[in-house]
C-alpha positions in Angstrom: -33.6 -36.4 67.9 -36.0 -34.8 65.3 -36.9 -36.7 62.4 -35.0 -35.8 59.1 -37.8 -33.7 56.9 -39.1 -35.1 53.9 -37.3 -34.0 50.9 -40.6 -32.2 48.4 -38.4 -32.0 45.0 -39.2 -35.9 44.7 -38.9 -38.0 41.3 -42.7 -37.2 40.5 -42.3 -33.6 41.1 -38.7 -33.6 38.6 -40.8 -35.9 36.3 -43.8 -33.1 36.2 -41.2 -30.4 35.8 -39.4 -31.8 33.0 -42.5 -32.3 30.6 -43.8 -28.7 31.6 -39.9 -28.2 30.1 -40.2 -30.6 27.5 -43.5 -29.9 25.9 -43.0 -26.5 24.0 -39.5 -27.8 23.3 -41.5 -30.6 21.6 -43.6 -28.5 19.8 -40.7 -26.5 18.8 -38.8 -29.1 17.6 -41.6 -30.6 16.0 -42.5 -27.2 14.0 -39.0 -26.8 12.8 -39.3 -30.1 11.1 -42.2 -29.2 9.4 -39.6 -26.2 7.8 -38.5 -29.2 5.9 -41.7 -31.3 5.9 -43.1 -28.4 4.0 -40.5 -28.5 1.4 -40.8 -32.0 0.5 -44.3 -31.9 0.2 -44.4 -29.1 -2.4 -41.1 -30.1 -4.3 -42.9 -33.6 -4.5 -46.0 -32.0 -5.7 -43.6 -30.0 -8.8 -41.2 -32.4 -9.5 -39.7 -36.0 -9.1 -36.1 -34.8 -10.0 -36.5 -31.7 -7.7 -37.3 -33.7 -4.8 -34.7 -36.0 -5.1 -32.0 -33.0 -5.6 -33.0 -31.6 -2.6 -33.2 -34.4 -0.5 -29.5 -34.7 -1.6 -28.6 -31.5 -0.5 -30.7 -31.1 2.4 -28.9 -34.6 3.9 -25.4 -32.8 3.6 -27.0 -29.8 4.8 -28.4 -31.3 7.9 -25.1 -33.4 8.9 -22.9 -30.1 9.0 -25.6 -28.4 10.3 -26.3 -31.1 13.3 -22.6 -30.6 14.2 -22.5 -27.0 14.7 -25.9 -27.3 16.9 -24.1 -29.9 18.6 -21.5 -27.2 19.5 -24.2 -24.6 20.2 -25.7 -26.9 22.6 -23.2 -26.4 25.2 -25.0 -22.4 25.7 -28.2 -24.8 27.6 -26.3 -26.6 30.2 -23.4 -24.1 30.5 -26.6 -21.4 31.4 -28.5 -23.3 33.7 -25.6 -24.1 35.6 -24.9 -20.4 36.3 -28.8 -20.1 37.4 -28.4 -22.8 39.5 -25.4 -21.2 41.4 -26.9 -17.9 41.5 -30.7 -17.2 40.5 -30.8 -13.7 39.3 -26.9 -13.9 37.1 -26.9 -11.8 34.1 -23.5 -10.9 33.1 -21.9 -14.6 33.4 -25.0 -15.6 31.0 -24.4 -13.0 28.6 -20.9 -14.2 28.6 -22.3 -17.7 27.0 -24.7 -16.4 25.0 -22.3 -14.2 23.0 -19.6 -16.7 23.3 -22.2 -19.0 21.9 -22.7 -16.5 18.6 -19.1 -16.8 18.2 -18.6 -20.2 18.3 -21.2 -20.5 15.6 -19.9 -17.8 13.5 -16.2 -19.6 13.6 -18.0 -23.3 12.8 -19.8 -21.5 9.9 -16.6 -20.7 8.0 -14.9 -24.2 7.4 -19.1 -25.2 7.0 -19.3 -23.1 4.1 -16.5 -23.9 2.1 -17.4 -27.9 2.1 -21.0 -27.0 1.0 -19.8 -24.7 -1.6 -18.5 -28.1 -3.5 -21.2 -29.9 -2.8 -21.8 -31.1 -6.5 -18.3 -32.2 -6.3 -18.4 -34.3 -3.6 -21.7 -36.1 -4.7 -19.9 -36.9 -7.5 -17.0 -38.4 -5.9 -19.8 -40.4 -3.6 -21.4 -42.2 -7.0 -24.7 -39.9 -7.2 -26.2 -39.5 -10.8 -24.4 -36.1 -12.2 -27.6 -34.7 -13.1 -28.6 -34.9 -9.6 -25.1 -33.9 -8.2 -25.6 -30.9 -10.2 -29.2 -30.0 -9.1 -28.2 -30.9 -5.5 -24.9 -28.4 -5.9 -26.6 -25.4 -7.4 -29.9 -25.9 -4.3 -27.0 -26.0 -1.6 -25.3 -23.0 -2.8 -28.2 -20.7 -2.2 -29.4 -22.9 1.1 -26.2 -23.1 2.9 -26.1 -19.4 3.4 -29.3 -20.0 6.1 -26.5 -22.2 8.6 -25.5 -18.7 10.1 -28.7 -17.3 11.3 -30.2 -20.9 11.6 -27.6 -21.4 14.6 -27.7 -17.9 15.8 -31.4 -18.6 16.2 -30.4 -22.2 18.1 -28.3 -20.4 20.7 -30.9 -17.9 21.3 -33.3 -20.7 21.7 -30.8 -22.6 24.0 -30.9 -19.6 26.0 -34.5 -19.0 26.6 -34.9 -22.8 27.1 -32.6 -22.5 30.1 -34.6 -19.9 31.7 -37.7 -22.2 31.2 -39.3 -20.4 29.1 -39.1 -22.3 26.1 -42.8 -21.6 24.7 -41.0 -18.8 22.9 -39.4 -20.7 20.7 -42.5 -22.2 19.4 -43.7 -19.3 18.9 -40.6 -18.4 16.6 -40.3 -21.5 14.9 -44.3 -21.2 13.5 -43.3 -17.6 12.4 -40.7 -19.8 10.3 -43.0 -22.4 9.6 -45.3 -19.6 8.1 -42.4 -18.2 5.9 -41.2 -21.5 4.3 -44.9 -22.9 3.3 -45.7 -19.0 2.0 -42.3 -18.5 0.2 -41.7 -21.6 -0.9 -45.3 -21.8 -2.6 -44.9 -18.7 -4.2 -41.6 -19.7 -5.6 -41.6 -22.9 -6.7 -44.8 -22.6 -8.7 -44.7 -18.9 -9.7 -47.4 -17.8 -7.4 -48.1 -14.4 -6.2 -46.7 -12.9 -9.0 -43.2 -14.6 -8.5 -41.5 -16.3 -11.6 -41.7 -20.0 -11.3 -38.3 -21.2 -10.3 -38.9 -24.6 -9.4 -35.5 -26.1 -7.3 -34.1 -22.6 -7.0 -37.3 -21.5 -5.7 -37.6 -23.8 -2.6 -33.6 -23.1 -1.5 -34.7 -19.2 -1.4 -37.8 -20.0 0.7 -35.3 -22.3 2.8 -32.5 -19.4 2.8 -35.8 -16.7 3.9 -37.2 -19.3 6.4 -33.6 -19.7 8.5 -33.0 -15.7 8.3 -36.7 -15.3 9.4 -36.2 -17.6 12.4 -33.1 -15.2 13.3 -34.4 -12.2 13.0 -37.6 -13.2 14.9 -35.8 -14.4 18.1 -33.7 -12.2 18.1 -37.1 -9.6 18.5 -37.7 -11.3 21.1 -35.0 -11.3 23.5 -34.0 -8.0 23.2 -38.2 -6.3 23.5 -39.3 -9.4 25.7 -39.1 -7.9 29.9 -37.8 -11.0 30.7 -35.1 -11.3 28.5 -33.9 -8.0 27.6 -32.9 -7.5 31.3 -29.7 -9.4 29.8 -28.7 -6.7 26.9 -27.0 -9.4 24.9 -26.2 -7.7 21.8 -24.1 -5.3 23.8 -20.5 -4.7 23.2 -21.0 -8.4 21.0 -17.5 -7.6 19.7 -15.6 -8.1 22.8 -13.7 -11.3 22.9 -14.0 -13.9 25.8 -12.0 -16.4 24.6 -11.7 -18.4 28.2 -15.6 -18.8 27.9 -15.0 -19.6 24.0 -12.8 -22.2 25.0 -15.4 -23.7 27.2 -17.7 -23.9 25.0 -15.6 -25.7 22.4 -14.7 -28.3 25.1 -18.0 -29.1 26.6 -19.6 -28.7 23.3 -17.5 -30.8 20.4 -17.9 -33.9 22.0 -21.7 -33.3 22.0 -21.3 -32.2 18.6 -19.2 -35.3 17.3 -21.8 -37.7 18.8 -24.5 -35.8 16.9 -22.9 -35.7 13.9 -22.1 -39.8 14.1 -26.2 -40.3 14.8 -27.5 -37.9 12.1 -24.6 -40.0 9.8 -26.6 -42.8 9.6 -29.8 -41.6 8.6 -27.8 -39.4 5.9 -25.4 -42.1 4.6 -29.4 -43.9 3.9 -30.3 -41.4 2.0 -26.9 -41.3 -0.2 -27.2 -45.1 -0.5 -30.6 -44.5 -1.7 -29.2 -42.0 -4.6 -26.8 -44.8 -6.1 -30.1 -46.8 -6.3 -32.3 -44.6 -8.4 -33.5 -40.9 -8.2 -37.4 -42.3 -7.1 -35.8 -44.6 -4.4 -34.1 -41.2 -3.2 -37.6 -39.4 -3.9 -39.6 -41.9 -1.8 -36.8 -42.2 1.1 -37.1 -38.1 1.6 -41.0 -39.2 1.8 -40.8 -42.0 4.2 -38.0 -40.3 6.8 -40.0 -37.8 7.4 -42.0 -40.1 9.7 -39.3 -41.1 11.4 -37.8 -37.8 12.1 -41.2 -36.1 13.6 -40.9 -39.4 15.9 -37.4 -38.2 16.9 -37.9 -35.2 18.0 -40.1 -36.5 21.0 -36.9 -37.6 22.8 -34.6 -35.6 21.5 -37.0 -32.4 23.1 -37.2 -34.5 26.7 -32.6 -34.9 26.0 -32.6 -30.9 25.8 -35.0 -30.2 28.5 -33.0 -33.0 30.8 -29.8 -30.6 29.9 -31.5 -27.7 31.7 -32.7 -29.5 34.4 -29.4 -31.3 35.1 -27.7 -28.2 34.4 -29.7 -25.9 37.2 -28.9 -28.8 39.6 -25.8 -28.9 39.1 -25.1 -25.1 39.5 -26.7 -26.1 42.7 -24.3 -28.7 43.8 -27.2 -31.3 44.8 -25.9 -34.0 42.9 -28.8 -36.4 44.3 -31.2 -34.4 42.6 -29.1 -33.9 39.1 -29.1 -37.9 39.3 -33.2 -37.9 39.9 -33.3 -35.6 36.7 -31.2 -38.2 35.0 -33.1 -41.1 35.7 -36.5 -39.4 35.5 -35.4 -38.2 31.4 -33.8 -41.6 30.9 -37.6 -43.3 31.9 -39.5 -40.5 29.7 -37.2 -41.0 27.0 -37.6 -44.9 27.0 -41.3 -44.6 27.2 -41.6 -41.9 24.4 -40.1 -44.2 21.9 -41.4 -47.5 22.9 -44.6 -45.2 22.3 -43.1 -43.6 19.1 -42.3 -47.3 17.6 -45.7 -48.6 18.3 -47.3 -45.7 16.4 -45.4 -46.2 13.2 -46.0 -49.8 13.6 -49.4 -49.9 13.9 
């Protein structure tokens, strides 16, 4: 009897696949914290109060934010599942992706109204009311950005499940650009903008997120290998059993997100009741440890695809490998991480 062949899709070939996955997504990730990176760094150059107001905000901001991408994250493994059952599927895709839009659409509306009260509820958490105020009037400019910023996420799901997720770095550094140009010219009055200080940086943050849209979405519809998929086409039509889906495989991704990204905001709350500079140097100081997030957090989304495309596949031995193989990378990346900010 003929001896069994060796299997070639080993753990070091699924290791070497998922960091060719996971490093744009890296950079990606990395460069869309810099959106906010860029903020602090000029609101701390203008003013103490304005950085503080905005870290307020941009805590609230993120939390409701993190649970709606949480939701939107279901597109990723719901997409390479399809490609592992059938290569070359386009219509069950464009099912997701649109399903996706809606999903973040119906997330937005419920979203918006808590933000809208913003300064009320910082209040009724103990923040100063000067920067409850501050923090309420930024937010109600920013939180406008939440629709286009998750548009832009499911897009970017998408073109991470085809592996081809070096186009969302690309994107993101067209973002990048936009918030450090905007946000220059109107916080200090440059460029022949008025000076407008806190105001200035939640327009630049409002332009950045619409930016980030409107980019991507240039991109999958004039991009050859993404157009292919037409999926702004007939984006009215309802597909409510693939909504469903989405809201069942994604909320319990998105309550487990919003529980993690709790604890980093309730921090920064906690650092409000203190004083406005403990807030100030908190939004400082987290900024180191959210550019040392990202690093796992990129290899967790490129494991989705990977496990995703196996799964579509029904090879369960080689879903598990993926598993494993994203498990040890993640380890490693913040035993790495740590040692960094320690040393």
């Amino acid at each position: 009897m003929p001896s069994a062949k060796p299997r070639t899709d080993g753990l070091s070939t699924e290791i070497r696949a998922l960091l060719l996955l996971a490093g744009p997504l890296v950079l990606g990730n990395l460069a869309q914290m810099a959106i906010h990176t860029t903020e602090v760094i000029i609101l701390g150059r203008y003013d103490v109060q304005a950085l503080a107001a905005a870290a307020l905000a941009v805590n609230l901001y993120f939390a409701c934010g993190t649970f709606g991408m949480g939701l939107m994250t279901a597109a990723s493994p719901m997409i390479a599942a399809e490609r592992g059952r059938r290569k070359h599927s386009v219509r069950d895709i464009r099912r997701t992706v649109r399903q996706g839009m809606w999903v973040a659409l119906t997330v937005c509306l419920p979203i918006w109204a808590l933000l809208w009260n913003a300064e009320a509820l910082f209040l009724l958490m103990g923040q100063q009311p000067d920067l409850a105020r501050d923090a309420g009037q930024f937010m109600r400019i920013a939180m406008w950005g939440l629709l286009p910023w998750l548009l832009q996420f499911v897009l970017r799901m998408y073109v991470s499940a085809l592996e081809r997720p070096i186009w969302g770095v690309f994107v993101t550094l067209c973002g990048v650009a936009m918030n450090l140009v905007a946000c220059w010219a109107l916080v200090f009055g440059n460029l022949g903008f008025p000076e407008l200080g806190l105001k200035g940086a939640a327009i630049a943050n409002l332009i950045a997120n619409c930016t980030l849209f409107a980019v991507m979405a240039l991109v999958v519809t004039r991009v050859r290998a993404f157009r292919r998929y037409r999926l702004f086409g007939r984006f009215w039509v309802a597909d409510w059993g693939r909504y469903r889906a989405m809201f069942k495989l994604g909320l319990p991704i998105a309550v487990t997100f919003a529980f993690e990204v709790a604890i980093f905001s309730s921090a920064a709350f906690l650092m409000g009741l203190i004083s406005r500079d403990s807030l100030a140097a908190h939004a400082v100081a987290i900024q180191i440890a959210s550019f040392a997030f990202m690093v796992p957090f990129s290899l967790s989304q490129a494991a989705t695809v990977r496990v995703g495309l196996h799964h579509g596949a029904r090879d369960a031995q080689a879903a598990a490998r993926a598993g494993w193989a994203a498990l040890g990378l993640g380890v490693l990346a913040a035993c790495g991480m740590s040692a960094i900010m320690a040393l």
